[in-house]
C-alpha positions as CSV (number, residue, x, y, z in Angstrom):
1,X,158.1,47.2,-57.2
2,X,158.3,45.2,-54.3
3,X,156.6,42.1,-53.7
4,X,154.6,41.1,-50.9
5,X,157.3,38.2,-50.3
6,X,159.5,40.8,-48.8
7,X,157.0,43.3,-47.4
8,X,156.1,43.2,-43.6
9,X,153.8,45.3,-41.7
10,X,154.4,46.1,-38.3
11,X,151.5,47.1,-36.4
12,X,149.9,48.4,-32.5
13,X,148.4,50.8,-30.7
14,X,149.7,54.4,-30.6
15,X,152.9,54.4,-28.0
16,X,153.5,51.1,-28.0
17,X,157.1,51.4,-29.5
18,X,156.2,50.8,-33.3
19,X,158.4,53.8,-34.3
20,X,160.8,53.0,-32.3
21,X,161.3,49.6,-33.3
22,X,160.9,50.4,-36.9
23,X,163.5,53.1,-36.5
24,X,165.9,49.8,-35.0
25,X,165.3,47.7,-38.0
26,X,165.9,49.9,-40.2
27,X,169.1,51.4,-39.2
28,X,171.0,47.9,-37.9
29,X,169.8,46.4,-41.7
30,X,171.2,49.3,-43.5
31,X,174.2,49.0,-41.8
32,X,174.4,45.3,-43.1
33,X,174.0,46.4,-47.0
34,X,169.9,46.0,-46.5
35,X,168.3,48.6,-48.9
36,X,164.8,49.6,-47.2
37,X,161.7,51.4,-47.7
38,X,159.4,52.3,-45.1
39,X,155.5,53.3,-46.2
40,X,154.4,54.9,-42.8
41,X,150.2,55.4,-42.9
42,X,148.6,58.6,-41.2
43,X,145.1,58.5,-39.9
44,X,145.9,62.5,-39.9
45,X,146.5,65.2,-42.8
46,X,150.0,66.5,-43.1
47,X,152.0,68.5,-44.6
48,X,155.7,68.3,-46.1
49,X,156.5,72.0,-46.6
50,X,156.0,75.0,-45.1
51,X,152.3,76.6,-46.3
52,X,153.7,79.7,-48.0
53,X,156.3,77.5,-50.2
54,X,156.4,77.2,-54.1
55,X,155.6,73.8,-53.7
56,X,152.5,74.3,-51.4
57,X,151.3,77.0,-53.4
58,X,151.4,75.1,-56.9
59,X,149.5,72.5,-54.9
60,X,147.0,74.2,-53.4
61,X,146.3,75.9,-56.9
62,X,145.6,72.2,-58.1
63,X,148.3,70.5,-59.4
64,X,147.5,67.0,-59.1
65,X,151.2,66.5,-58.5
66,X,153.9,68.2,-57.1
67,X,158.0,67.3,-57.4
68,X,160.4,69.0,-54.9
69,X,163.4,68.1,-55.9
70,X,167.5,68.9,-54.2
71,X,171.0,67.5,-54.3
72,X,169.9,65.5,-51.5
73,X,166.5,64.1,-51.4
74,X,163.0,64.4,-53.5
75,X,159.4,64.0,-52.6
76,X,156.5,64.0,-55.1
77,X,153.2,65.0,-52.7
78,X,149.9,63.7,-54.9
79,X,147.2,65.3,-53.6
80,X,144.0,62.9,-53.9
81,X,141.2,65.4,-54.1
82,X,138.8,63.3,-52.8
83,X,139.7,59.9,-54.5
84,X,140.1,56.8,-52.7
85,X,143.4,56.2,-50.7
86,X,145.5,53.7,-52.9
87,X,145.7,50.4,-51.8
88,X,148.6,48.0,-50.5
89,X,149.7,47.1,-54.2
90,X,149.7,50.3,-56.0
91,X,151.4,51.9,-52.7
92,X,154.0,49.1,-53.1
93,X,154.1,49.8,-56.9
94,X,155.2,53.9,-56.4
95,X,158.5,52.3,-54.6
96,X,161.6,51.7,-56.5
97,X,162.7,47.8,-55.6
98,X,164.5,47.0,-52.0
99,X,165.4,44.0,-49.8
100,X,162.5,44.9,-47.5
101,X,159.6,47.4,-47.3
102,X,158.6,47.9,-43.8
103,X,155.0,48.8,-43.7
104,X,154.0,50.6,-40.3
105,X,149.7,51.1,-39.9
106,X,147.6,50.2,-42.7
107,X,146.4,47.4,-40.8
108,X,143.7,46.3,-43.2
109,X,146.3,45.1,-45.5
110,X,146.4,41.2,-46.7
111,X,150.4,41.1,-45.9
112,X,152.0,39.7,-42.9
113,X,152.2,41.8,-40.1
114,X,154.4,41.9,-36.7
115,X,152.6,43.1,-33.9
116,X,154.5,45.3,-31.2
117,X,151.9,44.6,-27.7
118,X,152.7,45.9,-24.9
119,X,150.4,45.2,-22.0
120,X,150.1,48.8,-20.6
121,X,148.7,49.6,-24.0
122,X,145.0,48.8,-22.3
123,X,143.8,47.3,-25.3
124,X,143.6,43.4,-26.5
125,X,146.2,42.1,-28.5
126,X,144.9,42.1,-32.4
127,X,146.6,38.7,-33.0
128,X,143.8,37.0,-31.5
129,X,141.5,38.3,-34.4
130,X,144.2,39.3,-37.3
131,X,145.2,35.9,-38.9
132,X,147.8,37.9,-41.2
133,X,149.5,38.1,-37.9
134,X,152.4,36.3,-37.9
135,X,154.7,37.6,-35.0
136,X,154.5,39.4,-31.7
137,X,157.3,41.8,-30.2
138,X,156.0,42.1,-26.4
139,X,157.2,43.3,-23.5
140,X,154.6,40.6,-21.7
141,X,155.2,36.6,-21.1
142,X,154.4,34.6,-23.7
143,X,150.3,33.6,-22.9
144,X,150.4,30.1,-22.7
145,X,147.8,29.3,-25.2
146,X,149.8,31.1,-28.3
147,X,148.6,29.9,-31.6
148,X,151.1,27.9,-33.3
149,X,151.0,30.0,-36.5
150,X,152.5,32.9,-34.0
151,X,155.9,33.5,-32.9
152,X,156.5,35.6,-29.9
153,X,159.6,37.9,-29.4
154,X,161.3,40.1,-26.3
155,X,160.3,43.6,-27.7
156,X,163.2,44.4,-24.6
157,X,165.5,42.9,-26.9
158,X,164.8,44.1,-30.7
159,X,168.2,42.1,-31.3
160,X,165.9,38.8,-31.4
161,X,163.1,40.9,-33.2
162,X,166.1,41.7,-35.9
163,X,167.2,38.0,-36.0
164,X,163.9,36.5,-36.5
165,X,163.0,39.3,-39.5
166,X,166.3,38.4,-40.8
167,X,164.9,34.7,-41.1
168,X,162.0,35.3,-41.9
169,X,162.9,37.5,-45.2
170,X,166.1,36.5,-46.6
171,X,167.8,39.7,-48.2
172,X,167.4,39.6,-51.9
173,X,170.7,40.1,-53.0
């Protein structure tokens, strides 16, 4: 299970370069030994295989779980049949241990959280009301009146975004 020590939300509006970003971290830290896990939130429903599949069918006749299972990867699909959506700790919990889980959406979450701003986004930065804020990656000046709690970084340069994660959550060994 990871702990929320090493667990860091990035969030922003759609197209602001969150995947993107995400997608940089991830790669340049696995290439240094990092191991980690990405929990990616969906406002939509989705689905992982093709509707006519074994796996879809099994589900869609009600199993409450379903395992598809290869020589190279495996994805269990629970189906919550109108139950809550788990929360930040037992989503956490369903992950085997890594040197970082990178949390994109869930923004209601109680764990720190980089924001990626961009000001052609149209909307207001959320660090002005989301105190588990604790970084912004922006392609924008810094504003002049930044909290102190807040550290700003070049979202042009994700190198600096990569140095100050690196800081921030010292790999686990």
């Amino acid at each position: 299970m990871s702990n929320k020590q090493n667990v860091l939300g990035v969030v922003g509006p759609s197209g602001s370069g969150k995947t993107t970003l995400v997608e940089y971290l991830v790669a340049e830290l696995a290439k240094s030994g990092w191991k980690v896990n990405v929990i990616k939130h969906s406002h939509h429903d989705f689905e992982l295989e093709p509707p006519r599949k074994d796996s879809a069918r099994f589900r869609q006749a009600g199993a409450a779980e379903v395992m598809i299972a290869s020589p190279y990867r495996f994805a269990i699909i629970h189906e919550l049949r109108g139950a809550e959506e788990p929360g930040c700790d037992e989503q956490l919990a369903r992950l085997k241990p890594a040197d970082l889980t990178l949390v994109e959406g869930f923004h209601a979450w109680q764990i720190d959280k980089l924001e990626v701003y961009r000001g052609i986004a149209g909307q207001p930065p959320r660090y002005l009301d989301d105190h588990s804020i604790v970084a912004i990656a922006s392609d924008q000046p810094m504003p002049e009146a930044l909290p102190p709690r807040l550290q700003w970084l070049d979202l042009n340069r994700p190198e600096t975004v990569l140095a100050w994660l690196v800081k921030k959550i010292p790999r686990q060994a």
